[in-house]
C-alpha positions as a printed NumPy array, in Angstrom:
array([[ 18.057, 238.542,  58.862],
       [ 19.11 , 241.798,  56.748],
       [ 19.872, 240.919,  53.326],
       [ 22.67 , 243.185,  51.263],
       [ 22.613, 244.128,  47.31 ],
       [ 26.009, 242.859,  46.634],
       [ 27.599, 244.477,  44.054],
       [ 30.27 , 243.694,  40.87 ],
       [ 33.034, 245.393,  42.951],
       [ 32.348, 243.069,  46.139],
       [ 32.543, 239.835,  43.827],
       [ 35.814, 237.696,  44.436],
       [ 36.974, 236.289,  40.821],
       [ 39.053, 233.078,  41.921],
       [ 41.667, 231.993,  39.184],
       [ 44.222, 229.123,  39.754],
       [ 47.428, 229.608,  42.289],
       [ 49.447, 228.928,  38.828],
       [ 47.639, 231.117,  36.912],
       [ 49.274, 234.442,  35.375],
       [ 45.752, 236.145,  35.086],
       [ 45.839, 239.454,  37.477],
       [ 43.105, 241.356,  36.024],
       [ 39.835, 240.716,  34.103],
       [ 37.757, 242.948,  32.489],
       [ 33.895, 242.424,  32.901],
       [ 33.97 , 241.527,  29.44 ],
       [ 36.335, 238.849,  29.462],
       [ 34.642, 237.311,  32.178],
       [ 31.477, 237.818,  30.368],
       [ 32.994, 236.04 ,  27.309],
       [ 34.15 , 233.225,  29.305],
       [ 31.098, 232.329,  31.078],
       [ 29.074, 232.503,  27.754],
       [ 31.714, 230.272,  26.675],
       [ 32.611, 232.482,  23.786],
       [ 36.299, 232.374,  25.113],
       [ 37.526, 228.964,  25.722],
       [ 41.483, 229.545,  25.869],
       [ 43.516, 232.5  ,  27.85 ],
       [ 45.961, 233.893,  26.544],
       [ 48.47 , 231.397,  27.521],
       [ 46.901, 228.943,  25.902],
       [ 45.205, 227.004,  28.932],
       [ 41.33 , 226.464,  29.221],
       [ 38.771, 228.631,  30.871],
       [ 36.855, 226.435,  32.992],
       [ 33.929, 228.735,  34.644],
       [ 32.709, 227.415,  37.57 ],
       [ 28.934, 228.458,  39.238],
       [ 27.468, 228.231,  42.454],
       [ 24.067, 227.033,  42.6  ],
       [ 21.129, 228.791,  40.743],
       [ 19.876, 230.292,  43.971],
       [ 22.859, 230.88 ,  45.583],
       [ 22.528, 234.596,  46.508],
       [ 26.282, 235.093,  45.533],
       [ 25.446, 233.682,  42.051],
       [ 22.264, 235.752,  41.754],
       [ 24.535, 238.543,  42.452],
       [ 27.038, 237.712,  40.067],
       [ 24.299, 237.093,  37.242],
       [ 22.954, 240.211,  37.416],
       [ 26.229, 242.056,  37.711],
       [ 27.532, 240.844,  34.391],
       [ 24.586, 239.549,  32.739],
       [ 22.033, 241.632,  33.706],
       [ 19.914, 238.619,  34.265],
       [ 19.016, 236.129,  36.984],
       [ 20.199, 232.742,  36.808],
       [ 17.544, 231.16 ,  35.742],
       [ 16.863, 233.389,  33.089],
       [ 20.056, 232.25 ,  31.569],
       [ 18.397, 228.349,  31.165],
       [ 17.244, 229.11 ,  27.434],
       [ 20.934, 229.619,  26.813],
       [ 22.432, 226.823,  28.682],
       [ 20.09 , 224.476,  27.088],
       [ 21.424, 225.698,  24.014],
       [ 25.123, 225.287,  24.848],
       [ 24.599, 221.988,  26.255],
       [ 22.566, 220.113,  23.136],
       [ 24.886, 221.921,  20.518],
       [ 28.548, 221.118,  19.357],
       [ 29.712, 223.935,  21.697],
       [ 28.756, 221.641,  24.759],
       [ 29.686, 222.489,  28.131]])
């Protein structure tokens, strides 16, 4: 089996059918998956949704915006979860 490097530009961002978002800049999505944006623009919720840690897509997609693997990304998390930001 060949494996590809997948890449930021081959990453699908899936928003709701109802939702007025067209574009997103790599920042924004950044913010929203550290959960330092919470509400678009609108005023509706962000709710980021992962794949599995090992899921190759998520790998991908952590080390497109992050820079980081998944699991690298536990310390931070944990920190989200046991705090008042919560998840």
């Amino acid at each position: 089996m060949i494996s590809k490097q997948l890449t930021a530009d081959e990453l699908l961002i899936v928003v709701a059918k109802d939702s007025q978002v067209k574009t997103i800049s790599t920042h924004q999505l950044e913010n929203i998956f550290r959960r330092k944006a919470r509400i678009n623009e609108q005023g509706g919720r962000w709710i980021p949704i992962n794949l599995g840690i090992e899921n190759p897509v998520r790998v991908a997609f952590a080390k497109s915006l992050f820079r980081k693997r998944p699991e690298e990304m536990e310390s931070f998390w944990n920190i989200q979860y046991f705090t008042t930001k919560g998840l």
